[in-house]
C-alpha positions as CSV (number, residue, x, y, z in Angstrom):
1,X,-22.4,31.0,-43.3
2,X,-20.6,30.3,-39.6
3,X,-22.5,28.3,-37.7
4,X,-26.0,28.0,-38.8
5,X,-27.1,24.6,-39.7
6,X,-28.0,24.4,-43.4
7,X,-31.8,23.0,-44.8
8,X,-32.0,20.6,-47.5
9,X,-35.4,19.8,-48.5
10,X,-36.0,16.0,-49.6
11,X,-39.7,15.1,-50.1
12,X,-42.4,16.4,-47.5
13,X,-40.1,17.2,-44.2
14,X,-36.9,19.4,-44.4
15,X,-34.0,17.4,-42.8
16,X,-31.5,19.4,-40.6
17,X,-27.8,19.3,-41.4
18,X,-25.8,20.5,-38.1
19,X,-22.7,22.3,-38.8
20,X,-21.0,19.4,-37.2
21,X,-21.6,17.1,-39.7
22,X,-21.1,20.1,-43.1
23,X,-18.0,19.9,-44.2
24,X,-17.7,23.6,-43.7
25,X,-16.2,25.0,-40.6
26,X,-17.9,25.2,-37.2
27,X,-18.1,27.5,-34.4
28,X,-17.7,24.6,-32.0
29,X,-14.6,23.1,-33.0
30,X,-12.5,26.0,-31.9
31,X,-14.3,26.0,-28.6
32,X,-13.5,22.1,-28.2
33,X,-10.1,22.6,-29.0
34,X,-10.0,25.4,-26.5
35,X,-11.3,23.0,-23.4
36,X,-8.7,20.0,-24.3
37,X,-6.1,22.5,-24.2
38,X,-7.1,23.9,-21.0
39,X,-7.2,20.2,-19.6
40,X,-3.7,19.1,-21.0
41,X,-2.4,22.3,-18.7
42,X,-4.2,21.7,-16.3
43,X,-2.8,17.9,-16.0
44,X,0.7,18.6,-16.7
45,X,0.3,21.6,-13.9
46,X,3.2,21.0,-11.3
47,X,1.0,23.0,-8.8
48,X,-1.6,20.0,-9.0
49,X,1.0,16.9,-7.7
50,X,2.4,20.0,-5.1
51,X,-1.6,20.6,-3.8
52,X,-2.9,17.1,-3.4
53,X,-3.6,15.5,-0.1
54,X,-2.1,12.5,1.1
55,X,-4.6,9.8,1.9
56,X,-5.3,9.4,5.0
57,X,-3.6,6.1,6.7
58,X,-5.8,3.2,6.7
59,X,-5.3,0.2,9.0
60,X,-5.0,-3.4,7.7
61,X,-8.2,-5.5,8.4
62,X,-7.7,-9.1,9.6
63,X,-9.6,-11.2,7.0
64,X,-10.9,-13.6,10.0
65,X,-11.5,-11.6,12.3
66,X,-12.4,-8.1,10.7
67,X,-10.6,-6.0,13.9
68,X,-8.3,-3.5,12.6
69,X,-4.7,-4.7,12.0
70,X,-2.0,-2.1,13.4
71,X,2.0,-2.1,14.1
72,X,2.8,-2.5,17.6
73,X,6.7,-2.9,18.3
74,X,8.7,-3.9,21.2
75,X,12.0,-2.2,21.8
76,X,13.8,-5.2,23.0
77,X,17.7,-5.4,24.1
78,X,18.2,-6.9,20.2
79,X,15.9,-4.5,18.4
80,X,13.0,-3.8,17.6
81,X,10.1,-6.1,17.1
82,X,6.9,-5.5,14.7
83,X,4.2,-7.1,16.1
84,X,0.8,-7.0,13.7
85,X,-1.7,-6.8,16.0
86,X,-5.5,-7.1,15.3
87,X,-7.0,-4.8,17.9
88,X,-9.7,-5.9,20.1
89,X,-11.5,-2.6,21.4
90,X,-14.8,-3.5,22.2
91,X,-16.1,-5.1,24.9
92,X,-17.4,-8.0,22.7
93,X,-14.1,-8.1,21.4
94,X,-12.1,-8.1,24.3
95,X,-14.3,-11.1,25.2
96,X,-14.1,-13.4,22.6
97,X,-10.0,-12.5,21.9
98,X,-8.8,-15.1,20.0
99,X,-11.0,-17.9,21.0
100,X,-11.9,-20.5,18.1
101,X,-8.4,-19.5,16.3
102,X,-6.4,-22.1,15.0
103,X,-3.4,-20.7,13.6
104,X,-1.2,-17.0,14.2
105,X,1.7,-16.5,12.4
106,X,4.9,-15.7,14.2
107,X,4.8,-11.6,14.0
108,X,0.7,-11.5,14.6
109,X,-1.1,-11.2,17.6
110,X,-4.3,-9.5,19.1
111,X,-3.9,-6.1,21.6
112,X,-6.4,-5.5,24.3
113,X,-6.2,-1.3,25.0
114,X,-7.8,-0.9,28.6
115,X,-9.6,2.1,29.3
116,X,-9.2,3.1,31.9
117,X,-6.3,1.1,32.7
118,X,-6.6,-1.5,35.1
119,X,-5.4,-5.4,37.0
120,X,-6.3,-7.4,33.8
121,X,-7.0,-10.8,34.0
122,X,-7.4,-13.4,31.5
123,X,-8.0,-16.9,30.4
124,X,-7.9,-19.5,27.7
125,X,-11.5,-20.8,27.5
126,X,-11.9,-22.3,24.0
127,X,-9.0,-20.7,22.7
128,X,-6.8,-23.7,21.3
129,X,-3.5,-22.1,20.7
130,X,-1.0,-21.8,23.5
131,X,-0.6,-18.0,24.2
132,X,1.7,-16.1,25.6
133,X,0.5,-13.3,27.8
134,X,1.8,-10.0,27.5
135,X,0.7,-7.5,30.1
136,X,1.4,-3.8,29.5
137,X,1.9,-1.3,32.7
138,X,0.7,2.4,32.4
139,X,4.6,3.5,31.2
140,X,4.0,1.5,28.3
141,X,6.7,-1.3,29.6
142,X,5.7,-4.7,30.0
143,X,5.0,-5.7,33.8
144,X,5.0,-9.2,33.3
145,X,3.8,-12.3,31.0
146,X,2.3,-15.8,31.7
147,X,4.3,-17.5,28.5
148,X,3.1,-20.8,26.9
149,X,-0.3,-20.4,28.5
150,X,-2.7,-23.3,28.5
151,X,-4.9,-24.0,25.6
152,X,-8.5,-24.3,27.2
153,X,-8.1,-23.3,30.6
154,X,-10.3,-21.5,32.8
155,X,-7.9,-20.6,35.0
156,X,-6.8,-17.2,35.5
157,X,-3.5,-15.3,34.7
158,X,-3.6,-11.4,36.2
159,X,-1.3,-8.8,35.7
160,X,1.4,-7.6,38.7
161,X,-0.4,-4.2,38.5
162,X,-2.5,-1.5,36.8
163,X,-2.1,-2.5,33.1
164,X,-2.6,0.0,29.9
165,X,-2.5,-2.9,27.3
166,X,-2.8,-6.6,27.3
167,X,-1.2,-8.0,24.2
168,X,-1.8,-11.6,23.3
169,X,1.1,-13.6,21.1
170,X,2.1,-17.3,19.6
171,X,3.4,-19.2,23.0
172,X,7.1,-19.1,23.3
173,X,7.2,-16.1,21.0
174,X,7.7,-13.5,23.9
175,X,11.6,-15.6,24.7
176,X,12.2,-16.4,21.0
177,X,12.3,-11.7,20.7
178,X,13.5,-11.4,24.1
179,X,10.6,-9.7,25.2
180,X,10.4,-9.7,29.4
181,X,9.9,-7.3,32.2
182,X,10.7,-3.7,31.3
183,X,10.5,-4.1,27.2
184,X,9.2,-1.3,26.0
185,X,5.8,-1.4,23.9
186,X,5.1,1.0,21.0
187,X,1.3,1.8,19.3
């Protein structure tokens, strides 16, 4: 008996009966009951939660802009500030900043790394949001910042030295956290 199938003739062509289907019992079932149990350990295994990686951190995206999003906080005399920063890296980016943009919300703002560090300079052609101009020295402390900057201008603000970072924010915003000269700036 076991695990042969079983031949029934009916007219011209015998039909096969697996032993799956027979109502007598089958080799296979034990071996399927052997693989589910074997799974069921294997899920409720402490070693697997203990052995799995940790994703590895993603950054936010801007949905307008498509630049990465990261944290970038200023150690002010109050606290610390979170800034959300959309990171322009690229030359391409660093050009067009946040020209076109119409609104930023209080804690967001755009970063401009520079490497190798140098006297940044910066304008506001078509960029219709007043700015505030954060320019970051090679310690990582801000130098100085041309607040409330002109929406539209071509004229230039430049930093008081070699800069590591130029980070861009709502106007006004930079006063509002107490940022100013010798803040520290995290990223």
């Amino acid at each position: 008996m076991g695990c042969r199938s079983r031949r029934i003739r009916r007219g011209r062509f015998p039909v096969i009966h697996h032993a799956i289907r027979s109502s007598r019992p089958s080799c296979f079932r034990p071996c399927i009951a052997l693989a589910a149990a074997v799974a069921l350990l294997a899920a409720c295994s402490p070693q697997g939660a203990t052995e799995a990686k940790p994703a590895a951190p993603t950054h936010a995206v801007h949905p307008e802009s498509g630049l990465s999003v990261i944290p970038v906080t200023l150690q002010t005399a109050s606290g610390p500030h979170v800034i959300h920063a959309e990171v322009a890296s690229s030359n391409a980016e660093q050009a067009k900043g946040l020209m076109f943009r119409k609104h930023l919300g209080p804690d967001e703002g755009m970063i401009f790394p520079r490497n190798p560090p140098d006297v940044a300079s910066f304008w506001m052609k078509n960029t219709p949001l007043p700015l505030d101009i954060v320019f970051i020295g090679v310690d990582h402390r801000v130098m100085n910042i041309s607040a409330n900057t002109e929406p539209y201008s071509l004229t230039p603000v430049t930093a008081n030295g070699m800069t590591s970072a130029v980070l861009e924010l709502p106007g006004g915003r930079a006063a509002q956290l107490g940022i100013g000269p010798g803040t520290e700036v995290k990223w």
